[in-house]
C-alpha positions as a printed NumPy array, in Angstrom:
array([[ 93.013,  -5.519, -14.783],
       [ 89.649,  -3.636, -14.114],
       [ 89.334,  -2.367, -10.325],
       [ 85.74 ,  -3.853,  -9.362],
       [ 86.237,  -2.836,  -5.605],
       [ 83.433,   0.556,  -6.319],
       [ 81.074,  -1.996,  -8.281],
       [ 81.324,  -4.824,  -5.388],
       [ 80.99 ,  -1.915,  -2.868],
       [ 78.073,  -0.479,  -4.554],
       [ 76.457,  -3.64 ,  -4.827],
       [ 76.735,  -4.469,  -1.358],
       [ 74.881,  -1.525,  -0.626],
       [ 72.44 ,  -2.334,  -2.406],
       [ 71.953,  -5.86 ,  -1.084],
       [ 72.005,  -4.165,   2.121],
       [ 69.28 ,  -1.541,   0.974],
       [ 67.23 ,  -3.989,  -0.31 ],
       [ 67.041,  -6.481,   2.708],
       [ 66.491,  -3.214,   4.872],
       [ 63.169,  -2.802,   2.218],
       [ 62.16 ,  -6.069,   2.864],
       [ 62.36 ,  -5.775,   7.117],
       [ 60.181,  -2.711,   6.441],
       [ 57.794,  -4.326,   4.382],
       [ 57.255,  -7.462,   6.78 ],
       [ 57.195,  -4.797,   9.629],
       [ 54.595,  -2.902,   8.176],
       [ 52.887,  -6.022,   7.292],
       [ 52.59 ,  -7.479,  10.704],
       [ 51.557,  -3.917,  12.14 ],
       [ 48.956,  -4.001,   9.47 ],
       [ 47.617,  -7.235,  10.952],
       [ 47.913,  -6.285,  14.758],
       [ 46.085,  -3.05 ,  13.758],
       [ 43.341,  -5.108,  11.811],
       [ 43.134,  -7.209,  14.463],
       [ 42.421,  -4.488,  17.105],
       [ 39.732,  -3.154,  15.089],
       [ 38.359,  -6.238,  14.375],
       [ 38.062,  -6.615,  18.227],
       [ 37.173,  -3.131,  18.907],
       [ 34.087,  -3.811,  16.55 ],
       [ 32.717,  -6.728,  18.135],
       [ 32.862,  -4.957,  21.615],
       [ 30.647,  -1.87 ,  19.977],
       [ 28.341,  -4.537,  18.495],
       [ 28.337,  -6.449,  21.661],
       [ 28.282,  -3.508,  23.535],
       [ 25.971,  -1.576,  21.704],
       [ 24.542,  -2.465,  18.243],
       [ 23.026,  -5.584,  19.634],
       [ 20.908,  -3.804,  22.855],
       [ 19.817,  -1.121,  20.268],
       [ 18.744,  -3.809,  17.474],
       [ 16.82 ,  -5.9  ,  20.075],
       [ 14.941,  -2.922,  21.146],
       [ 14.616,  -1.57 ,  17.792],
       [ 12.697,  -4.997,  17.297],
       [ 10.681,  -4.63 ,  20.216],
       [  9.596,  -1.53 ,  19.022],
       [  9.111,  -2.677,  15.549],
       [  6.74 ,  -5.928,  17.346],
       [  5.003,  -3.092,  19.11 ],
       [  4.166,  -1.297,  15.997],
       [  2.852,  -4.213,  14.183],
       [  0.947,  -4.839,  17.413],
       [ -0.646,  -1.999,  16.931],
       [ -0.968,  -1.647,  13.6  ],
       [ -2.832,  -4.846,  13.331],
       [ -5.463,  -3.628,  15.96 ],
       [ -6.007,  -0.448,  14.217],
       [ -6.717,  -2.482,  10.865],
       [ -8.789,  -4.601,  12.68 ],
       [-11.088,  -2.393,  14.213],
       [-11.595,   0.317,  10.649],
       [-12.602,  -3.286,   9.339],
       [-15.376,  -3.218,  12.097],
       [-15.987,   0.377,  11.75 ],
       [-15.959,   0.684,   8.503],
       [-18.802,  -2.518,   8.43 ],
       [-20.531,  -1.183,  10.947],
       [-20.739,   2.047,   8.829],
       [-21.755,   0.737,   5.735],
       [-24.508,  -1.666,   7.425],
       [-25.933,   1.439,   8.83 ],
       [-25.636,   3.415,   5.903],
       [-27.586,   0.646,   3.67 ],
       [-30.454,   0.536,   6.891],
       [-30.41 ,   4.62 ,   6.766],
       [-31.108,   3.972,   3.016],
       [-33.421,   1.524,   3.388],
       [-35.627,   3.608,   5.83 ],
       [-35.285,   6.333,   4.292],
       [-37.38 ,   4.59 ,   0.779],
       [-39.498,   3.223,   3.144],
       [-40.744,   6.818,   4.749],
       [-40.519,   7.706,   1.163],
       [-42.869,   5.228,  -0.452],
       [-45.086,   5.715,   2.489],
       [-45.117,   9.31 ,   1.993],
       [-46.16 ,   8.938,  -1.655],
       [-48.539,   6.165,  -0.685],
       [-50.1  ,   8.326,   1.347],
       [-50.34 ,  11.607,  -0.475],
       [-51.734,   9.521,  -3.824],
       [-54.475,   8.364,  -1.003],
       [-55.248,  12.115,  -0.212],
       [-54.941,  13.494,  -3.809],
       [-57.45 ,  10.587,  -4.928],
       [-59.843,  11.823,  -2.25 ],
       [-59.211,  14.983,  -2.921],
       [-60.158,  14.68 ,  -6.214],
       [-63.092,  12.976,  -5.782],
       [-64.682,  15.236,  -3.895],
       [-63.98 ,  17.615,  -6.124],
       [-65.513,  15.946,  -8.899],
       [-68.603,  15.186,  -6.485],
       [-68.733,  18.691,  -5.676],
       [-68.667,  19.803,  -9.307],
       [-71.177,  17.1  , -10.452],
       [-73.691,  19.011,  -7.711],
       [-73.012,  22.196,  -8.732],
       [-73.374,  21.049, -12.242],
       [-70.173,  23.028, -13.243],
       [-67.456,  20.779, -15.488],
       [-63.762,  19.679, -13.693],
       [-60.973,  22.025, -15.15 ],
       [-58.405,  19.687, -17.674],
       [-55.388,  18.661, -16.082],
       [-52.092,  20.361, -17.241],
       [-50.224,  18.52 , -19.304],
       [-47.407,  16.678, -17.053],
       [-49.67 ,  16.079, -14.186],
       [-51.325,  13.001, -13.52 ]])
């Protein structure tokens, strides 16, 4: 007969190997999950601790800004009315003077010429032409 006492032996060692494997494995396993669950923890306590006071003032801040940022558009709006309203009365005015201005010099260059002609119809001499362009 065959001597299977080395095989058996051999084979118990292995059995015992393997069932030392597996304790490892669920040991590392459950110190995986403690250590998941710590950090888990350890998270919530920096977001509790810290994220959340920095986000809520972060959002005040953020409220401020929009505050302000809503006033400053506001008021160009006005400004930037206002401007062009007195830009368009500046323009206005401005033809206003300027048809005045011509209004009035037409009056004097009418007169003007007038008496020249008068002058020239008593002195019996004859009115230059007008260059060509002028009125």
């Amino acid at each position: 007969m065959v001597d299977l006492s080395t095989t058996n032996m051999l084979l118990g060692i292995m059995a015992v190997v393997s069932v030392l494997e597996g304790l490892v494995l669920i040991g590392l396993a459950v110190g995986g999950i403690v250590a998941y669950q710590r950090v888990m923890r350890l998270m919530a306590d920096l977001e509790t601790r810290h994220v959340a006071p920095l986000r809520q003032k972060a959002e005040a801040i953020l409220a401020d800004v929009q505050a302000v940022t809503a006033r400053v558009t506001h008021q160009t709006e006005r400004v930037d009315h206002a401007i062009s309203g007195t830009i368009d009365r500046v323009d206005e005015t401005a033809e206003r003077v300027k048809d005045s201005v011509v209004d009035k010099m037409n009056s004097a260059v009418g007169i003007f010429r007038g008496v020249r002609a008068a002058i020239m119809a008593v002195l019996g001499s004859e009115p230059p032409a007008p260059a060509a362009g002028r009125p």
